[in-house]
C-alpha positions as CSV (number, residue, x, y, z in Angstrom):
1,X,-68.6,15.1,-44.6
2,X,-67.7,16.6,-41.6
3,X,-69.1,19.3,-39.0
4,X,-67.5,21.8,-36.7
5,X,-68.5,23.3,-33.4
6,X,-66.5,26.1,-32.7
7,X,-64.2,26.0,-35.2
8,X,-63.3,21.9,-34.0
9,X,-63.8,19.3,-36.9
10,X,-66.4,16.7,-35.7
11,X,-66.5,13.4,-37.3
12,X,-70.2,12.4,-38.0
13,X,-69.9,8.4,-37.2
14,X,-72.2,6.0,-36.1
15,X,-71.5,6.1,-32.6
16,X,-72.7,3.0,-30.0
17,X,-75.4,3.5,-27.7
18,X,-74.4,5.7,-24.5
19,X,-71.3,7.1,-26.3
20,X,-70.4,10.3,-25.7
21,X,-69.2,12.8,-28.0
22,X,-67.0,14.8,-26.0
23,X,-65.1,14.5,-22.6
24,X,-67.3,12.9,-19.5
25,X,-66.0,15.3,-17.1
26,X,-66.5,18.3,-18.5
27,X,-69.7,17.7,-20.6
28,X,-71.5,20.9,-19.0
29,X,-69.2,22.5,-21.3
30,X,-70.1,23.0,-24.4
31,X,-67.5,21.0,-27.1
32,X,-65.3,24.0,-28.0
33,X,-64.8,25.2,-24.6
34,X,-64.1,21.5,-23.7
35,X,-61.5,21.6,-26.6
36,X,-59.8,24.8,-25.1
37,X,-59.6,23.6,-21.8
38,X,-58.2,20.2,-22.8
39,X,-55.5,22.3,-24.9
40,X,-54.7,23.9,-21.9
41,X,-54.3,20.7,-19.8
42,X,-52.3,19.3,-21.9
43,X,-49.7,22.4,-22.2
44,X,-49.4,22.8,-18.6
45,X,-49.2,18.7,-17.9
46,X,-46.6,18.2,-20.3
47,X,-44.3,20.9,-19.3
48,X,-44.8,19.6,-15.6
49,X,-44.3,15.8,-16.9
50,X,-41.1,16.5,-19.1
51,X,-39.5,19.0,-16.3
52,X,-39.8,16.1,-13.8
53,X,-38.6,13.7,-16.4
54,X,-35.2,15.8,-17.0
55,X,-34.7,16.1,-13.4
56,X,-35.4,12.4,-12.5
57,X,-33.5,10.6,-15.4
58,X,-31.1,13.4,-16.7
59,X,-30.3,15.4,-13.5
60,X,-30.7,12.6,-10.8
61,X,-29.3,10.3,-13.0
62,X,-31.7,7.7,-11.9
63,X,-30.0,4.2,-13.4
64,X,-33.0,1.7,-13.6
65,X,-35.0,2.0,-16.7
66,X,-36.7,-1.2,-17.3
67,X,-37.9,-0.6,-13.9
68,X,-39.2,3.1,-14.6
69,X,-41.0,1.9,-17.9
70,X,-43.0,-0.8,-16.1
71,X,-43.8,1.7,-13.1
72,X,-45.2,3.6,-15.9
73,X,-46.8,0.8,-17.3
74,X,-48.3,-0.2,-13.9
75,X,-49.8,3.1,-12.9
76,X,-51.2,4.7,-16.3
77,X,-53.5,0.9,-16.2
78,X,-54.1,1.3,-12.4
79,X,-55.4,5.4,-13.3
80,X,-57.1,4.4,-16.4
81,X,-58.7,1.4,-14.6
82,X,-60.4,3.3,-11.7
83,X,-61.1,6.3,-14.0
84,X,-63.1,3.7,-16.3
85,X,-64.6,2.4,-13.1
86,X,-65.5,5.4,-11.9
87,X,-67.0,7.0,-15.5
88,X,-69.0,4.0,-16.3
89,X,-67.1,2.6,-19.4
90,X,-67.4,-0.7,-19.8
91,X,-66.5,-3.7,-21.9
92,X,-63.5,-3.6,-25.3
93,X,-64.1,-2.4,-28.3
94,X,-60.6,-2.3,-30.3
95,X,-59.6,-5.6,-31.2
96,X,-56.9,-7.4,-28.5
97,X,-54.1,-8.1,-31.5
98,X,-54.7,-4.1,-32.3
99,X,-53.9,-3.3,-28.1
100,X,-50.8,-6.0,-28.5
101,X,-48.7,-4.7,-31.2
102,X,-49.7,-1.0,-29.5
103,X,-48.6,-1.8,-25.9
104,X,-45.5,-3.6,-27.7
105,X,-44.7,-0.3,-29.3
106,X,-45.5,2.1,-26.6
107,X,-43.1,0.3,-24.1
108,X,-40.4,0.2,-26.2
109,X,-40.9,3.8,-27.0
110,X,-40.5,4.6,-23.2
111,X,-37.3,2.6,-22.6
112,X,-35.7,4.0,-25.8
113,X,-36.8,7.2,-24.5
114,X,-35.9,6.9,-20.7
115,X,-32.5,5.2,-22.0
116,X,-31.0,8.1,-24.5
117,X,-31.7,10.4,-21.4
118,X,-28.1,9.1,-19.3
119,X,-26.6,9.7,-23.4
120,X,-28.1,12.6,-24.7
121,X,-29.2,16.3,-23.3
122,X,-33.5,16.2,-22.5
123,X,-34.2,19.2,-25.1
124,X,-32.5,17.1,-28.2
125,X,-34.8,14.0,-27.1
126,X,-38.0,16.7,-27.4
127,X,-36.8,17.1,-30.7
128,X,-36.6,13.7,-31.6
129,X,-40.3,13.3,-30.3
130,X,-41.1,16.1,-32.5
131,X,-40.1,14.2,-35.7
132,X,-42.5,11.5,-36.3
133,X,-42.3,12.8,-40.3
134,X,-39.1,10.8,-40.6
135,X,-40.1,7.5,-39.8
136,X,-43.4,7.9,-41.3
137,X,-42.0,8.5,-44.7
138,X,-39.1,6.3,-44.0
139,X,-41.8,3.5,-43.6
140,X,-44.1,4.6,-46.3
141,X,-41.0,4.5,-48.9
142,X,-39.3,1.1,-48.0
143,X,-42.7,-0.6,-47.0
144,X,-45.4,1.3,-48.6
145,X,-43.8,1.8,-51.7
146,X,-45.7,5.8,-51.6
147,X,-44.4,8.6,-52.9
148,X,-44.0,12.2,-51.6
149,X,-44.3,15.7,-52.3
150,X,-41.2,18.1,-53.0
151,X,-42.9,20.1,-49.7
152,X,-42.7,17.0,-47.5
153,X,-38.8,16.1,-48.4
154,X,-38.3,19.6,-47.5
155,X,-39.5,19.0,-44.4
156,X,-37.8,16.1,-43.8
157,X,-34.2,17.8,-44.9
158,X,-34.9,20.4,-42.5
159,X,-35.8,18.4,-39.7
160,X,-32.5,16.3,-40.5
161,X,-30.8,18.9,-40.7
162,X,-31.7,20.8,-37.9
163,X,-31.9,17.7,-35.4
164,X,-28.0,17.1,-36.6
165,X,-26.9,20.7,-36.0
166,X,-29.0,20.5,-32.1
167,X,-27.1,17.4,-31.4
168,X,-23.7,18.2,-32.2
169,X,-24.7,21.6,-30.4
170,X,-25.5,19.0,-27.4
171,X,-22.1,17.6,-27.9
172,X,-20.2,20.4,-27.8
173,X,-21.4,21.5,-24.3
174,X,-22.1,18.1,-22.3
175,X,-19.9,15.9,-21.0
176,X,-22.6,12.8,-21.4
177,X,-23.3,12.8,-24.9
178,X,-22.8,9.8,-26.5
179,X,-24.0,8.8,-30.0
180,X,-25.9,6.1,-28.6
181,X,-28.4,8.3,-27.1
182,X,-29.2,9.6,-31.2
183,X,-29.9,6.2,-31.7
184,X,-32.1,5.8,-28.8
185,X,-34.1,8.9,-29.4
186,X,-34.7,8.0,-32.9
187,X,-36.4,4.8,-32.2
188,X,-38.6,6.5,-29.5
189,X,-39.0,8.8,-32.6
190,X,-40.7,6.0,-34.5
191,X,-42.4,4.0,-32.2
192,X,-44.2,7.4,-30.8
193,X,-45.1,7.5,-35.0
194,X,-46.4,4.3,-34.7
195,X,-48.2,4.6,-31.3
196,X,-50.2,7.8,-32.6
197,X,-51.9,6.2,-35.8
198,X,-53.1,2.9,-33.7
199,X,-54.7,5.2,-31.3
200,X,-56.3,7.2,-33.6
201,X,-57.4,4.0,-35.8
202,X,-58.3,2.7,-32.6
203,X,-60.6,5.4,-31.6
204,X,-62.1,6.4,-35.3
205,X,-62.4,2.6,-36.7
206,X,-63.7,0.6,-33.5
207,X,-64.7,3.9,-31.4
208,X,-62.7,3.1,-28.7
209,X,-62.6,5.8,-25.9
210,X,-59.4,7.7,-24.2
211,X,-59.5,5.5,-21.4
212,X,-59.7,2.3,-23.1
213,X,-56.8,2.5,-25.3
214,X,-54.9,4.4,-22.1
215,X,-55.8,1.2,-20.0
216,X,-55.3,-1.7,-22.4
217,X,-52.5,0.0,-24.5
218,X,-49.9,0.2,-21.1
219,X,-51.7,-3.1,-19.5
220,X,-50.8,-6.1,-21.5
221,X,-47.6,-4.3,-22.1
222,X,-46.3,-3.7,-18.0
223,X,-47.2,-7.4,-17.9
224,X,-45.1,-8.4,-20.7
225,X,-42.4,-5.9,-19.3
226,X,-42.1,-7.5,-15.7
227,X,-40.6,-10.5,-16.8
228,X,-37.7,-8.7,-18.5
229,X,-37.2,-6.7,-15.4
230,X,-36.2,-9.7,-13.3
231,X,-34.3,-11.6,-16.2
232,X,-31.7,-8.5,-16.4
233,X,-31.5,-8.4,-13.0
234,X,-32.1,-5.3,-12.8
235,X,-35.5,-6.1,-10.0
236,X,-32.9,-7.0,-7.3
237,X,-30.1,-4.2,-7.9
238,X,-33.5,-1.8,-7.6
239,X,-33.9,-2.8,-4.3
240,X,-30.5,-3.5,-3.2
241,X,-30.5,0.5,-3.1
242,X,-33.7,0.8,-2.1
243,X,-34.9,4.9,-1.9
244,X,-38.1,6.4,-0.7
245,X,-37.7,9.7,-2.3
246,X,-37.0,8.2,-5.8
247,X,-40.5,6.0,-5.6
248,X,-42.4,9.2,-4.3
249,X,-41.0,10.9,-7.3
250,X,-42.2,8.5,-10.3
251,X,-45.3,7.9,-8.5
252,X,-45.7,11.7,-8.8
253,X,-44.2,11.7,-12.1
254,X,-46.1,9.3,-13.8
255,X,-49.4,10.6,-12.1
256,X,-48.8,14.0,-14.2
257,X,-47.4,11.9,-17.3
258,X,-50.7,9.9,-17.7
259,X,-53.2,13.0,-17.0
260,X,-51.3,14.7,-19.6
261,X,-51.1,11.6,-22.1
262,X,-55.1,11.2,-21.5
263,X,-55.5,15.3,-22.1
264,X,-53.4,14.4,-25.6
265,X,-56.2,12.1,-26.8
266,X,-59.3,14.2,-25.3
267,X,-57.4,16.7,-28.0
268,X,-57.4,14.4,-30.8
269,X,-61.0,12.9,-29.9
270,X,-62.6,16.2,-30.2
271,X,-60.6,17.2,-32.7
272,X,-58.3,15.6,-35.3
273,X,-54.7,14.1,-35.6
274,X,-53.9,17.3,-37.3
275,X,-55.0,20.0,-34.8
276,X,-54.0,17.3,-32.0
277,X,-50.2,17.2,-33.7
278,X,-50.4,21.5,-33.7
279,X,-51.0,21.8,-30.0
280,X,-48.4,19.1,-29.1
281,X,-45.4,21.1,-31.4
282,X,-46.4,24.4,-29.6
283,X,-46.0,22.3,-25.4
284,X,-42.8,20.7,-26.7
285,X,-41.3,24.3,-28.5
286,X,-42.4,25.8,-25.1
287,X,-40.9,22.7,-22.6
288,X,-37.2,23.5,-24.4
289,X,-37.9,27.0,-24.0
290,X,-38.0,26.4,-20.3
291,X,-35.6,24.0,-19.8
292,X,-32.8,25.9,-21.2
293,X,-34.0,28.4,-18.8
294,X,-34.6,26.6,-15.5
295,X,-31.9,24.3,-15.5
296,X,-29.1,26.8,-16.8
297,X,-28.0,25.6,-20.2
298,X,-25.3,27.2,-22.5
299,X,-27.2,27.8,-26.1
300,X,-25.0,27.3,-28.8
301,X,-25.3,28.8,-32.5
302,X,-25.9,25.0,-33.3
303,X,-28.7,25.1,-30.6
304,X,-30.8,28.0,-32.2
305,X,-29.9,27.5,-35.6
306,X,-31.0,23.7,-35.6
307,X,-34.1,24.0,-33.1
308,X,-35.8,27.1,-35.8
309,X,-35.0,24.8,-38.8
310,X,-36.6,21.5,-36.9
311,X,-39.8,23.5,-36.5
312,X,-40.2,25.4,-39.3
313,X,-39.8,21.8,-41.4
314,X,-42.8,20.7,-38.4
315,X,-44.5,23.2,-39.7
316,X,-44.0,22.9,-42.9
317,X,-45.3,19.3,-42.4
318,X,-48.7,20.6,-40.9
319,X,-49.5,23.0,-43.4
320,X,-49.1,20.0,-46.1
321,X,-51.1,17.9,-43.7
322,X,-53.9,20.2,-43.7
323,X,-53.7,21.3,-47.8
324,X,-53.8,17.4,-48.5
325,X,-57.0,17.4,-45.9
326,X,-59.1,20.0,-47.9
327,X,-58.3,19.0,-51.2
328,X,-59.8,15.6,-49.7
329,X,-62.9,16.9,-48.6
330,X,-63.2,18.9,-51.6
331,X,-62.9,15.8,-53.7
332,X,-65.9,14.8,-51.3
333,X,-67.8,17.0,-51.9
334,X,-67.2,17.5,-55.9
335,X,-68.1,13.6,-56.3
């Protein structure tokens, strides 16, 4: 069974002694209003974080990705690390194997992702991001052997559709797109898939908190990162063209990119992966919005055509998501 306060669902677990419902630093709030502000956070961190992403990677053009991912790496587990210092939160309670395989996935996520960005234009690698339904019924078919609603191939033939007709609306006004960057963007795609249902089994099974799985997730990762760094090479041409201003930039970056990644699971902890996958749909619809705006793009027919069908079939996707939930709890309930 579950509870709601204000309107948030509440899972009723057995929580461990000391644990804290909602968020630390803003527990004179009361849980809904905590819920609001985090929702918020998160759409004004993200549009901040993805506007300094398109002007660092696709704008600047800067060339060193394996060195960008592990700067990420580095940071988000030197902010998660003070900010568990600082809070009191002590100790592990997800299992190490479980932070392995999700460090493993969330780093290859962000050099996929960092990498289609020199082949492909920012808004088409939002959309990418915005259809985990793909790989998550591509998984469950070949793997799980589950089967799916008409609804939910619906989805998944607009979202197909719509990605293709966005891309080719990509290619037809930039000079840098390159297939390769589809590619890339897809498997950034399905590790973000991946990433999001170890977090929340991290946090639901084993009642991990947000700044556990931030620290431990990009920890073990950055460490297993570095030595790939200097085996490309890519360490010493880094330095070889050593610049200030670029540093300053993913320090700043990456600051904004981890407040809004920890906002993203304050969501889901005091809510669900539902309402959590609802808010983030609604920042990434709004960061195309304004980067087709800020940075001067040409919209195609391809452009608007493609982007309404890739979120209608997203929201086509929640609606099943949340029809499947009730009919759960009502089978609760009834038995």
């Amino acid at each position: 069974m579950e509870s709601t306060v204000s309107g948030v669902p509440q899972q009723q677990k057995k929580r461990p002694e000391g644990h804290y419902e909602g968020v630390a630093f803003l527990r004179f709030l009361p849980l809904g209003a905590q819920f609001v502000v985090c929702v918020l956070l998160v759409i004004f961190l993200q549009g901040a974080y993805t506007y300094a992403q398109e002007l660092l990677f696709s704008v600047e053009k800067f060339p060193h990705r394996w060195y960008a991912t592990v700067w990420q790496g580095g940071l988000y587990s030197l902010f998660a690390y003070t900010m568990r210092r600082s809070s009191g939160d002590r100790g592990r309670r997800g299992p190490f194997r479980d932070y392995v395989v999700l460090s493993s996935v969330v780093f290859m996520g962000r050099f996929m992702g960092v990498a289609s960005l020199h082949y492909i234009d920012f808004t088409t690698r939002v959309l990418f991001q915005s259809s985990k339904l793909i790989p998550t019924m591509l998984v469950g078919l070949l793997y799980l052997k589950k089967s799916y609603t008409a609804g939910e191939y619906t989805a998944v033939f607009m979202l197909v559709t719509g990605l293709s007709l966005f891309s080719l609306g990509d290619a037809s006004v930039s000079t840098s797109f390159n297939v390769l960057g589809v590619v890339l963007a897809g498997g950034d795609a399905f590790s973000d898939a991946l990433k999001s249902s170890i977090q929340e089994h991290l946090m639901s099974s084993h009642s991990a908190s947000t700044l556990e799985v931030a620290l431990y997730s990009n920890l073990s990762g950055c460490l297993c990162a570095i030595p790939i760094l200097i085996f490309t090479g890519e360490l010493a041409a880094v330095y070889e063209t050593f610049s200030l201003r670029a540093h300053i930039a993913l320090i700043a970056m990456y600051l904004i990119g981890y407040l809004a990644s920890l906002s993203v699971l304050y969501v889901l902890k005091l809510s669900d992966a539902l309402i959590s996958a609802m808010v983030t749909c609604f920042r990434k619809f709004m960061s195309i919005v304004f980067s087709f705006f800020i940075f001067s793009k040409v919209a195609t027919i391809n452009h608007v055509v493609g982007g309404v069908l890739c979120f209608v079939g997203i929201a086509v996707q929640i609606w099943i998501k949340q029809r499947n939930r009730q009919a759960r709890l009502f089978a609760k309930q009834k038995y």
